[in-house]
C-alpha positions as CSV (number, residue, x, y, z in Angstrom):
1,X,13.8,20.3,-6.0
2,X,14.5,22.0,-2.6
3,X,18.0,20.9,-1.1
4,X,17.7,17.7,1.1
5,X,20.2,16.4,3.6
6,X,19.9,12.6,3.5
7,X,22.5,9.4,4.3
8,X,22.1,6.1,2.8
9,X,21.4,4.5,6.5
10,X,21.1,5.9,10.2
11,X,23.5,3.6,11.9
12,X,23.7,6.1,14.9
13,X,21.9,9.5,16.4
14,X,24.7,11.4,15.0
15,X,23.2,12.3,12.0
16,X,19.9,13.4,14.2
17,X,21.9,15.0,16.7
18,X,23.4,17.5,14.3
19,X,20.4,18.6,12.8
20,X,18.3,18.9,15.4
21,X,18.2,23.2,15.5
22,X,16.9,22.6,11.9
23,X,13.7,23.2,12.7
24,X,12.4,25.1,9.9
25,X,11.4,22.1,7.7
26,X,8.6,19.2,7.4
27,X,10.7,16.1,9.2
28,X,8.3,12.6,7.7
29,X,8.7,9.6,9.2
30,X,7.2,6.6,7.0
31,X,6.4,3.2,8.0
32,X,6.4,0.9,5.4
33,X,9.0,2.9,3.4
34,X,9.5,0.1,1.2
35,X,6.0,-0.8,0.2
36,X,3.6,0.4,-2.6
37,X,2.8,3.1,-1.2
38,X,5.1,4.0,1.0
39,X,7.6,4.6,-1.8
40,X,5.5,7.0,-3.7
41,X,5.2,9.0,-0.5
42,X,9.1,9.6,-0.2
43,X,9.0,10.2,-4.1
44,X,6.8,13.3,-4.3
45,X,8.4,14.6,-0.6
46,X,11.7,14.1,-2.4
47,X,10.0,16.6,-5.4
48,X,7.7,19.1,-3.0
49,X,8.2,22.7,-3.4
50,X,8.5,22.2,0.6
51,X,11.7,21.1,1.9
52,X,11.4,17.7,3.6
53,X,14.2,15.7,5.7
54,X,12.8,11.6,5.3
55,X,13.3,8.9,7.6
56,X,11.4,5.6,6.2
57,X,11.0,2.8,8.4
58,X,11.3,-1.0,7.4
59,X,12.5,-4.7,8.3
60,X,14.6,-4.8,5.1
61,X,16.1,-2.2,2.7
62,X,14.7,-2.4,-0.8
63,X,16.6,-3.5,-3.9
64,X,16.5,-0.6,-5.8
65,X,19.0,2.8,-5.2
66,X,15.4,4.6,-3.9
67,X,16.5,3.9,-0.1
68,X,19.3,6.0,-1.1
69,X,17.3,9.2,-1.0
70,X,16.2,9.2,2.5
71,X,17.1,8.0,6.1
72,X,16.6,4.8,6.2
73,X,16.0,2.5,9.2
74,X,15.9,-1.3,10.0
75,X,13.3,-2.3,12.5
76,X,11.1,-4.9,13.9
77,X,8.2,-3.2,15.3
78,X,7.2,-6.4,17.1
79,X,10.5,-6.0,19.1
80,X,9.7,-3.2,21.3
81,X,13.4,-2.7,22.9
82,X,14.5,-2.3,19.2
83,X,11.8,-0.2,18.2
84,X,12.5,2.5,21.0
85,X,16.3,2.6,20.6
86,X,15.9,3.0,17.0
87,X,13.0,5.4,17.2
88,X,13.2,7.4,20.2
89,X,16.2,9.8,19.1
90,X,13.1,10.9,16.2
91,X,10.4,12.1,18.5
92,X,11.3,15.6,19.1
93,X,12.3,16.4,15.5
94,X,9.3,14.8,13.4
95,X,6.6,17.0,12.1
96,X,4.5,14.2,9.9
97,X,3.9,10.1,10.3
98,X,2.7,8.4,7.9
99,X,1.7,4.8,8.6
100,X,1.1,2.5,5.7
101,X,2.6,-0.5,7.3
102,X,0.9,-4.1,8.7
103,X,1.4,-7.6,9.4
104,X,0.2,-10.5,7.4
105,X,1.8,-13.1,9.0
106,X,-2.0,-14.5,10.0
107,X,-5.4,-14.4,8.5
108,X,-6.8,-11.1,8.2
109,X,-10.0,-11.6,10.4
110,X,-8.5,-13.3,13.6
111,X,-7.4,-12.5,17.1
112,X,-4.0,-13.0,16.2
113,X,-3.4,-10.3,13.5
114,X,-5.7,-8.2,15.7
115,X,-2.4,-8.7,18.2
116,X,0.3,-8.7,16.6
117,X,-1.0,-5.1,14.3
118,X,-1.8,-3.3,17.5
119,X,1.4,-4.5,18.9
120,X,3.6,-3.1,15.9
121,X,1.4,0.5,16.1
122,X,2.0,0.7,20.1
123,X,5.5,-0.1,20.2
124,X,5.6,2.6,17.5
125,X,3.4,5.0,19.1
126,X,5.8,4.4,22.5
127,X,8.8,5.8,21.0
128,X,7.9,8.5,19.1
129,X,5.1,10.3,21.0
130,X,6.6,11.1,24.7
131,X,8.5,14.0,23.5
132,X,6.9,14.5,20.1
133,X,7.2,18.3,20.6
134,X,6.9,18.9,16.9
135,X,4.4,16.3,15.4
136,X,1.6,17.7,13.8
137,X,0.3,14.7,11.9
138,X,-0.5,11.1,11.4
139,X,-1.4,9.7,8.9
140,X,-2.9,5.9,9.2
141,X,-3.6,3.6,6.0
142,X,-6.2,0.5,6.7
143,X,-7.9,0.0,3.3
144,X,-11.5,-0.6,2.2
145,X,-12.0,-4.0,4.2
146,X,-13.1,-1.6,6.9
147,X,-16.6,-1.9,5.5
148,X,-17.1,-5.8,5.2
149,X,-16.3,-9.0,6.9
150,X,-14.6,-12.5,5.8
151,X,-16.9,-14.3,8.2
152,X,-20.6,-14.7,7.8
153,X,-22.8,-13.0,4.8
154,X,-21.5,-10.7,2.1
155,X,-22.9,-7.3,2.2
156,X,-25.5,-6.6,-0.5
157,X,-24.7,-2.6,-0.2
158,X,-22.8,-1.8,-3.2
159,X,-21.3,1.8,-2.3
160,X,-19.4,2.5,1.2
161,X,-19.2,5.9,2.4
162,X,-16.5,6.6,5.5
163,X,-20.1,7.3,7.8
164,X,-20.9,3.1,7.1
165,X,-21.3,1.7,10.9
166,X,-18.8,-1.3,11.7
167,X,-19.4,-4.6,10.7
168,X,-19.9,-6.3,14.2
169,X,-19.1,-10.1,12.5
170,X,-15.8,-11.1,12.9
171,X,-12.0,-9.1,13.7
172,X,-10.8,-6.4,11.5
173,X,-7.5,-5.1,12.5
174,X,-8.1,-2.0,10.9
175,X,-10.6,-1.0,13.6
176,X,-8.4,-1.8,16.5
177,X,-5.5,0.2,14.6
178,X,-7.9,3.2,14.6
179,X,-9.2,3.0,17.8
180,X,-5.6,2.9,19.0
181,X,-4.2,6.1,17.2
182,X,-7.1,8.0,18.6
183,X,-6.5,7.1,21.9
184,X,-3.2,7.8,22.3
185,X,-3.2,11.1,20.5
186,X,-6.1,12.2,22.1
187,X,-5.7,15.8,24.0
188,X,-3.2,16.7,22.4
189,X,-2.4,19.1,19.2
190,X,-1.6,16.2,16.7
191,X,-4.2,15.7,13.9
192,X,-5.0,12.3,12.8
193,X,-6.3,11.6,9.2
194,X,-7.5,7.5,7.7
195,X,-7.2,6.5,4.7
196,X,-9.1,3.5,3.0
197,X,-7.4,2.1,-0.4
198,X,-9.1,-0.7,-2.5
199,X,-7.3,-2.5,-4.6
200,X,-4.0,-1.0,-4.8
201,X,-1.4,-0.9,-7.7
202,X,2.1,0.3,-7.7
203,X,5.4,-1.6,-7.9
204,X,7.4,-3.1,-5.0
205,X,9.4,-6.5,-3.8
206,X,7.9,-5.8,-0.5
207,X,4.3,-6.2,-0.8
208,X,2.7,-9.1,0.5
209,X,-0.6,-8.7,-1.7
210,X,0.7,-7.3,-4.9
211,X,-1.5,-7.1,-7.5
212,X,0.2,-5.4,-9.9
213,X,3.6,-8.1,-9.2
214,X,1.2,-10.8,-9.8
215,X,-0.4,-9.5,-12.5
216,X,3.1,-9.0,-14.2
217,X,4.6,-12.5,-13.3
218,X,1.3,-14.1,-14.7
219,X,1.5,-12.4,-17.9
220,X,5.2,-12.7,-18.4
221,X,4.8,-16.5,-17.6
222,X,2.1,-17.0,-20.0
223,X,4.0,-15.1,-22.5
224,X,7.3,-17.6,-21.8
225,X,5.4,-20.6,-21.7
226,X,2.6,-19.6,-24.9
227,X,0.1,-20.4,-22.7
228,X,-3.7,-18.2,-22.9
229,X,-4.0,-15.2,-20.3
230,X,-7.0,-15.5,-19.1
231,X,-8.9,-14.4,-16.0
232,X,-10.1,-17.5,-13.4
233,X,-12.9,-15.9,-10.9
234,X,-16.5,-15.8,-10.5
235,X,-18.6,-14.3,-13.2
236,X,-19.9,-11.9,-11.2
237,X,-16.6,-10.6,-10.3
238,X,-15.4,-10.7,-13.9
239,X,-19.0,-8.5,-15.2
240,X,-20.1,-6.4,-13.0
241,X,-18.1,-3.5,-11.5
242,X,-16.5,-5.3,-8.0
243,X,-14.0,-3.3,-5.9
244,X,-12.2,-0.2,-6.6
245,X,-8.9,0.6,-8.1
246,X,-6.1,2.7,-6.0
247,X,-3.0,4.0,-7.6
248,X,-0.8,4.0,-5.5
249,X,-0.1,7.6,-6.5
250,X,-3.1,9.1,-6.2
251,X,-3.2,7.0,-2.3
252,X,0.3,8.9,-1.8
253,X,-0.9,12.2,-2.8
254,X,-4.2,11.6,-0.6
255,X,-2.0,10.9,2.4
256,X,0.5,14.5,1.6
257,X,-3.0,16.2,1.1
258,X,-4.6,15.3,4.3
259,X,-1.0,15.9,6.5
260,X,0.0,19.5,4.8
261,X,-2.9,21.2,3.2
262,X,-4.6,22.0,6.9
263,X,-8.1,21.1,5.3
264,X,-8.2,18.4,8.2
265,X,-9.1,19.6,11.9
266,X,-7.8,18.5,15.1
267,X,-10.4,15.9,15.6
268,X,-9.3,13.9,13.0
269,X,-11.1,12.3,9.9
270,X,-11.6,9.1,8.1
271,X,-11.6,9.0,3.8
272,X,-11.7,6.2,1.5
273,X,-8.5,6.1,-1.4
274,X,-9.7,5.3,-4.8
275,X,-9.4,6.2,-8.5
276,X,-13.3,7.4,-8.4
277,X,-13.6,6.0,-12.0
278,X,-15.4,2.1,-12.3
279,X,-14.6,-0.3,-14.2
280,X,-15.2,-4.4,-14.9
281,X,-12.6,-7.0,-15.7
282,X,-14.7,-7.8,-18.7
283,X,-14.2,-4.7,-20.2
284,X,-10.1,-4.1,-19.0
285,X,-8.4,-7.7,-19.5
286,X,-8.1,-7.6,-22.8
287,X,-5.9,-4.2,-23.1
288,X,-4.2,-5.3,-20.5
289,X,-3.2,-8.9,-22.1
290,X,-2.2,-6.6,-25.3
291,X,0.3,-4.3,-23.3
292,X,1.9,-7.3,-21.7
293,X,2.0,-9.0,-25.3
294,X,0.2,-11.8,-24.7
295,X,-2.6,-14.4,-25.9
296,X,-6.0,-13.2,-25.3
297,X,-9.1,-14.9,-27.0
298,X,-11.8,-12.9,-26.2
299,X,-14.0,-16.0,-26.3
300,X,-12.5,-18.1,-23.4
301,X,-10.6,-15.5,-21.8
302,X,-12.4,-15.8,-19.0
303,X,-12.5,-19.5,-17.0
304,X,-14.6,-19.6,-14.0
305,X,-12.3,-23.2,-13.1
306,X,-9.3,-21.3,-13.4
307,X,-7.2,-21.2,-10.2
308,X,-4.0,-19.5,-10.2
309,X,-2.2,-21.2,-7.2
310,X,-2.8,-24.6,-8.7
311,X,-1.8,-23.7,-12.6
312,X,1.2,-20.8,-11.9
313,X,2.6,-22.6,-8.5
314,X,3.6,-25.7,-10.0
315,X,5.5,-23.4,-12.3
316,X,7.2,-21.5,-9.9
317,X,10.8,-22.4,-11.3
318,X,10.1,-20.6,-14.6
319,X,10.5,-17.6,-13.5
320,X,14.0,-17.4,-12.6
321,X,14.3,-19.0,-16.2
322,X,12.7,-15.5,-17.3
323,X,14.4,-13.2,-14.7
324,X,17.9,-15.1,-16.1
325,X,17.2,-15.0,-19.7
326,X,15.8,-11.2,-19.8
327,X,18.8,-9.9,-17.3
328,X,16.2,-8.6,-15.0
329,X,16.7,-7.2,-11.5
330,X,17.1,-10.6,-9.4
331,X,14.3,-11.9,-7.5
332,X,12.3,-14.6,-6.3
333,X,8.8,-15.1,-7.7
334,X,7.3,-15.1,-4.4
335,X,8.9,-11.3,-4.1
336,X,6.7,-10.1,-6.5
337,X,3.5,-12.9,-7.0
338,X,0.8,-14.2,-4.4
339,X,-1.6,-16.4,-6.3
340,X,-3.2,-17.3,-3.2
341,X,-4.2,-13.6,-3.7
342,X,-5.5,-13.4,-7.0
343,X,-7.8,-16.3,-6.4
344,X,-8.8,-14.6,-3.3
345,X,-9.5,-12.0,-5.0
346,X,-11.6,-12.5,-8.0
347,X,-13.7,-14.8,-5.9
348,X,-14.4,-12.5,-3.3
349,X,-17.4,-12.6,-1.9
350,X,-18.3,-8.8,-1.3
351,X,-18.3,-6.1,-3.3
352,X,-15.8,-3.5,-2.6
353,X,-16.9,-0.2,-3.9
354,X,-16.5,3.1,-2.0
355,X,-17.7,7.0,-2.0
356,X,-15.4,9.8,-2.7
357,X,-17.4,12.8,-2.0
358,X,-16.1,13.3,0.9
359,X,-12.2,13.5,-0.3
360,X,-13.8,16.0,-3.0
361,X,-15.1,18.3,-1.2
362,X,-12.3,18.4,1.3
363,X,-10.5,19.8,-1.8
364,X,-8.3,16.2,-3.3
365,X,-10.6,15.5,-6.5
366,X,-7.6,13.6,-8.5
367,X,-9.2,10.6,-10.0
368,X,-7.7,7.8,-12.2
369,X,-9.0,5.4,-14.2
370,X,-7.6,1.6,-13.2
371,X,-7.3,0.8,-16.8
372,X,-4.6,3.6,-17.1
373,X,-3.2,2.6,-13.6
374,X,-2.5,-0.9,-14.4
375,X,-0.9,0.3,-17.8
376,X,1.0,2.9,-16.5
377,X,2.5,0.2,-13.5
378,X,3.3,-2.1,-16.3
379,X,5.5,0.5,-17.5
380,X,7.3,1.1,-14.4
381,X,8.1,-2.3,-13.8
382,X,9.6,-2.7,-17.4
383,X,11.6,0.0,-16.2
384,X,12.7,-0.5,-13.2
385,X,13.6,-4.2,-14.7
386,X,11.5,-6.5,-12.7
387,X,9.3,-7.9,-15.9
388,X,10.7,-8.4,-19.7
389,X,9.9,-6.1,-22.1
């Protein structure tokens, strides 16, 4: 690994200040630093044959020693005052942005997170690009929502390509984010690239829709309590191939790809971030109930009545009974599990499947299948002791 001069935290611009004639070297700045994807970024820049200085952006430091590796920084990017004074001493000295970052705090398709997303980017944007003498890219993460609405109709087109026009129903944030980027970067040299995950899967206590946490907590629960793992969705969503799979390494990789390899031209492009390889719940739960080492009865594993906010909320205290008797890394079931989520999302109403020619022949053809995704996360968490063994 190239040599890399990092702190633990940037409590001042000393550390920038000092460095600032080191301009030979790729300077990132991540938002989200301590999300699923955001973490994976800063682990293959911490591994690239190119020599990368990190700064990762965040409201609150993770629990693991990973924030030890790179700069990190505390900020609310709602507060604008506190975004600029802690991002402004950055913008002549960072080369890549990556931007994998959003609020949740309301519903998806509403004024409100429309708001309160565009304000985060903009404060953001306001600090960093004045004097951003040296930025050469930015990288923007939405995700596969792009192509469908929550209000009105689902779509009956199974297969999105990045060319799909907007859906005119209803607010997506993810347009106004885009539109925004473009707008302020346009005429000058910085290159812009999109990227459009589905269902990501990676490991953090920082995700507010974590699949693969919820996953976890719902089979170690099950596996505590002896109860059966099944799956509770509609049987459509449980047969038939329904939304795409995203590792959050291969989304990580996309992102590097896009901002170094100089495939992607000034004007920007747009590229969806998935495995590339189908698959159905049907055919996956049962592996996956064997590697977490639970009950599965292929018979009644899946139950269409099945909700998991009603059946795993009213057992939220079990889990620090788990975390307790397994000596795992403290935390608080609601770090790691959303059932509200899962229910959302095998009962969703759309199909989310996406094209990936375009990524291919722009030269990034790593695939994964979701099967091996999910096993491989399971692994991680074990060892990174969020779950039991």
């Amino acid at each position: 690994m190239s040599s890399l001069i990092v702190t633990t935290t940037m409590g001042s611009e000393d550390g920038i200040l000092m460095r600032r004639n080191e301009v030979d070297e790729n300077v990132a700045l991540i938002f989200g630093v301590t999300g699923l994807v955001g973490r994976e970024i800063v682990k293959r820049l911490l591994t690239s044959k190119q020599r990368w200085r990190i700064y990762g952006v965040a409201r609150n430091p993770e629990i693991s020693s990973l924030t030890k590796m790179y700069n990190f920084i505390s900020c609310d990017l709602l507060n604008a005052s506190e975004t600029k004074q802690s991002l402004s001493p950055l913008q002549d000295i960072v080369s890549h942005v990556f931007w994998v970052t959003w609020s949740g705090e309301y519903p998806l398709d509403s004024d409100k997170c429309c708001l309160q997303n565009k304000m985060m980017l903009t404060n953001a944007l306001d600090a960093i690009l004045p004097n951003a003498t040296r930025l050469k890219h930015f990288s923007l993460q939405t995700g596969m929502k792009h192509y469908v609405s929550l209000v009105g109709e689902g779509s009956s087109l199974c297969y999105y390509s990045e060319k799909c026009p907007r859906k005119s129903s209803g607010r997506n944030f993810y347009y106004v984010l885009e539109d925004l980027l473009k707008e302020k970067i346009t005429g000058n040299s910085v290159v812009w690239s999109v990227h459009r995950p589905g269902l990501l899967m990676g490991s953090s206590t920082r995700t507010l829709y974590n699949f693969m946490g919820s996953l976890c907590v719902y089979g170690a629960m099950c596996k505590y309590l002896n109860l059966p793992f099944v799956f509770g969705g509609t049987r459509e969503c449980w047969e038939e191939s329904y939304i795409d799979g995203s590792d959050s390494n291969l989304v990580a990789e996309q992102h590097i790809f896009a901002a170094t390899s100089g495939r992607v031209r000034a004007k920007g492009e747009a590229f969806n971030a998935i495995n590339g390889v189908g698959f159905t719940w049907k055919e996956i739960w049962p592996e996956i109930g064997k590697k977490l080492g639970v009950q599965v009865n292929e018979t009644t594993m899946f139950d269409e009545g099945f909700s998991f906010d009603k059946e795993m909320g009213k057992r939220k205290h079990v889990w620090g009974e788990i975390v307790a008797k397994e000596k795992l890394v403290r935390t608080e079931i609601d770090d790691l599990a959303n059932w509200v989520f899962m229910d959302l999302l095998f009962r969703f109403p759309s199909k989310l499947l996406g094209k990936r020619e375009k990524v291919d022949k722009f030269g990034f053809k790593r695939r994964y299948r979701t099967l091996d995704s999910i096993l491989y996360w399971i692994d991680v968490m074990r060892d990174e002791k969020l779950i039991p063994l």
